[in-house]
C-alpha positions in Angstrom: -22.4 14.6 6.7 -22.9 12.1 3.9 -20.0 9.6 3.8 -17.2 11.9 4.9 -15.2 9.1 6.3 -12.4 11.3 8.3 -15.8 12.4 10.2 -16.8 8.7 10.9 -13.5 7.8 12.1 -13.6 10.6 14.2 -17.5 9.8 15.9 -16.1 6.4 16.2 -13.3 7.7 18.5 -15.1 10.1 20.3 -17.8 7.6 21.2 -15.7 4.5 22.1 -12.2 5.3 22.6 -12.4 5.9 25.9 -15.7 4.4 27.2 -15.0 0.8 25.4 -11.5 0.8 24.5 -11.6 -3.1 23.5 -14.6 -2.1 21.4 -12.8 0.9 19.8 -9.6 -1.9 19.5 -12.2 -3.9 17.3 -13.4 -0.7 15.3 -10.2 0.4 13.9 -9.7 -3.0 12.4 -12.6 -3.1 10.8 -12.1 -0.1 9.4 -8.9 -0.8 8.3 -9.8 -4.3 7.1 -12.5 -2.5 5.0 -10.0 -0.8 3.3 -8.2 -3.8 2.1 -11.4 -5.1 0.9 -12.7 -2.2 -1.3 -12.3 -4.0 -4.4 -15.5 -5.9 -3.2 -17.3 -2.8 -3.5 -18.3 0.1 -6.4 -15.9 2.5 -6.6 -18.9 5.3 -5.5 -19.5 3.1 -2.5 -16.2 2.7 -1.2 -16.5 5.8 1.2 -19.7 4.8 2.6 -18.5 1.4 2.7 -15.6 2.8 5.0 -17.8 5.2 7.1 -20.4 2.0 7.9 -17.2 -0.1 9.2 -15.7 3.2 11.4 -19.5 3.4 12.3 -21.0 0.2 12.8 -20.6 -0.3 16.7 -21.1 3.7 17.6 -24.4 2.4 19.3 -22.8 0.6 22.0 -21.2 3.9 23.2 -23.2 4.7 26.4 -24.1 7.9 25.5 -26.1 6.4 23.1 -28.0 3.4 24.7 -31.3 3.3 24.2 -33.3 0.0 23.9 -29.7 -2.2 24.6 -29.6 -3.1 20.6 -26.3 -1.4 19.9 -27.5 -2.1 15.3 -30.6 0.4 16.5 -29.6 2.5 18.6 -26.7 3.6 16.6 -28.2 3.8 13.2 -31.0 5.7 15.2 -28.7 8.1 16.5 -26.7 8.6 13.2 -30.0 9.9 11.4 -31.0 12.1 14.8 -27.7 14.0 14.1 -28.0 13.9 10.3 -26.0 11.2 8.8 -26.9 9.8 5.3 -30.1 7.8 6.0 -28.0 5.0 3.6 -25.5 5.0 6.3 -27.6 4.7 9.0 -29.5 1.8 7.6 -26.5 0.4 7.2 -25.1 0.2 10.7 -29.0 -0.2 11.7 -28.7 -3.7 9.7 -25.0 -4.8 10.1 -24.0 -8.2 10.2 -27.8 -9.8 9.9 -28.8 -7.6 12.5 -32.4 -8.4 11.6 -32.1 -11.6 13.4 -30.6 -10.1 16.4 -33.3 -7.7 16.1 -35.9 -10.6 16.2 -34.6 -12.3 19.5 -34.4 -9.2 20.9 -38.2 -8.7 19.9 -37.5 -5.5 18.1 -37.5 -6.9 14.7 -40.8 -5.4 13.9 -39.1 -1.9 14.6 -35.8 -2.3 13.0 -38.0 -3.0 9.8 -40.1 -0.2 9.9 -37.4 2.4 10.5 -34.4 1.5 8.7 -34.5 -0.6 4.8 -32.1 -3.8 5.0 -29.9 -3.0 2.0 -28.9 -6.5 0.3 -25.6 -5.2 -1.4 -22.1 -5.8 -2.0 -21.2 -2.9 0.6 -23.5 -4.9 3.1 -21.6 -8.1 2.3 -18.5 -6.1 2.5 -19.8 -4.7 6.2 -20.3 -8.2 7.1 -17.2 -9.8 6.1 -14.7 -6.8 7.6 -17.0 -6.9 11.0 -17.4 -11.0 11.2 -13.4 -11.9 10.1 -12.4 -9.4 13.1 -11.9 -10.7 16.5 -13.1 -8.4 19.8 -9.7 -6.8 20.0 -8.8 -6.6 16.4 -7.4 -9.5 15.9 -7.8 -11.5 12.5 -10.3 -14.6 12.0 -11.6 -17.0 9.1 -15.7 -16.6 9.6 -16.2 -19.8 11.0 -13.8 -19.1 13.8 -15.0 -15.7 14.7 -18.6 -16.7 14.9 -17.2 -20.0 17.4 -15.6 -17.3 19.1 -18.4 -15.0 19.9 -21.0 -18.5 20.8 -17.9 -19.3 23.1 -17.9 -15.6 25.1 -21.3 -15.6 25.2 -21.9 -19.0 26.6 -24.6 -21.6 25.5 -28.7 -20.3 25.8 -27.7 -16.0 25.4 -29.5 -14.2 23.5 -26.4 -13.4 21.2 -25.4 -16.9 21.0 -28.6 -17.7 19.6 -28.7 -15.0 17.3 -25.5 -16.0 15.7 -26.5 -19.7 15.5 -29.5 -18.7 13.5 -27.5 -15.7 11.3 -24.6 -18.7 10.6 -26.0 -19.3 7.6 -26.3 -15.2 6.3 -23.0 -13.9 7.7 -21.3 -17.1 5.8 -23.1 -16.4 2.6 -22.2 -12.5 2.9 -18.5 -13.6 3.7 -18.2 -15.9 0.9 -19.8 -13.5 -1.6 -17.0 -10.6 -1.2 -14.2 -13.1 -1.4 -15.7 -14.0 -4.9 -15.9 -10.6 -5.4 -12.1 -10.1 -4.4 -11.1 -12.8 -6.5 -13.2 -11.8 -9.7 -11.6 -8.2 -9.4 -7.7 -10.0 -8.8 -8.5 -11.7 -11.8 
């Protein structure tokens, strides 16, 4: 599969319907705030643009658990069964999930197996993924990123990573909406 996108909805569902349904619940508006964003994005990206946002969370499915780093585990799995290696890369680096990588202390591995795209479909990825709330519901950045340091709790590993990706998922955020509105223009 390259970027069939039907097929990456349908991964998606397989792999966290039913397992994670709040997860899934997030998913689905992802995907479907990617497609009201595809403006941001080349016209010969928008599919793969679409498949990374169906796909981006596939590692937290438990089938796929590997090292716990749902970014890695899922873009490794995507290449294992022969998704694009773009793709995988992709959901391998979603939403500054470099810096993740390094508090988890696999940043080292995450570098040498997947290439962090810097990209208007990687902004895109980061703005559908960090303006969606954990069961779909809508957010300005700012407010999602208060909202995952508040479920997390002060000292976690995630809360931490967020802090320190703040600056990066704001940046990636604020470059599609320039996007959107040079395109609107």
């Amino acid at each position: 599969m390259s970027t069939n996108v039907d097929a990456a909805r349908e991964i998606a569902r397989r792999m966290l319907a039913v397992p994670l349904p709040r997860r899934w619940s997030h998913v689905q508006a992802v995907a479907a705030k990617s497609s009201t964003v595809l403006g941001a994005v080349d016209a010969e990206d928008r599919d793969l643009f679409v498949a990374a946002a169906w796909l981006h969370d596939v590692g937290y499915s438990p089938e796929l658990v590997d090292t716990g780093f749902h970014s890695l585990d899922g873009g490794r799995w995507l290449r294992r069964e022969g998704i694009s290696e773009r793709l995988a890369a992709l959901v391998a680096h979603h939403s500054c999930a470099w810096l993740e990588a390094e508090e988890r202390g696999l940043g080292p591995t995450l570098a040498a197996e997947f290439p962090r795209e810097e990209s208007a479909v990687a902004d895109a990825l980061c703005f559908a993924d960090m303006t969606t709330g954990p069961d779909g519901q809508d957010f300005e950045v700012l407010g999602r990123l208060a909202e995952i340091r508040s479920r997390y709790g002060p000292g976690h590993l995630v809360t931490r990573f967020i802090t320190r990706a703040e600056p990066e998922i704001v940046a990636a955020v604020r470059r599609t909406e320039g996007r959107l509105a040079e395109v609107a223009v």
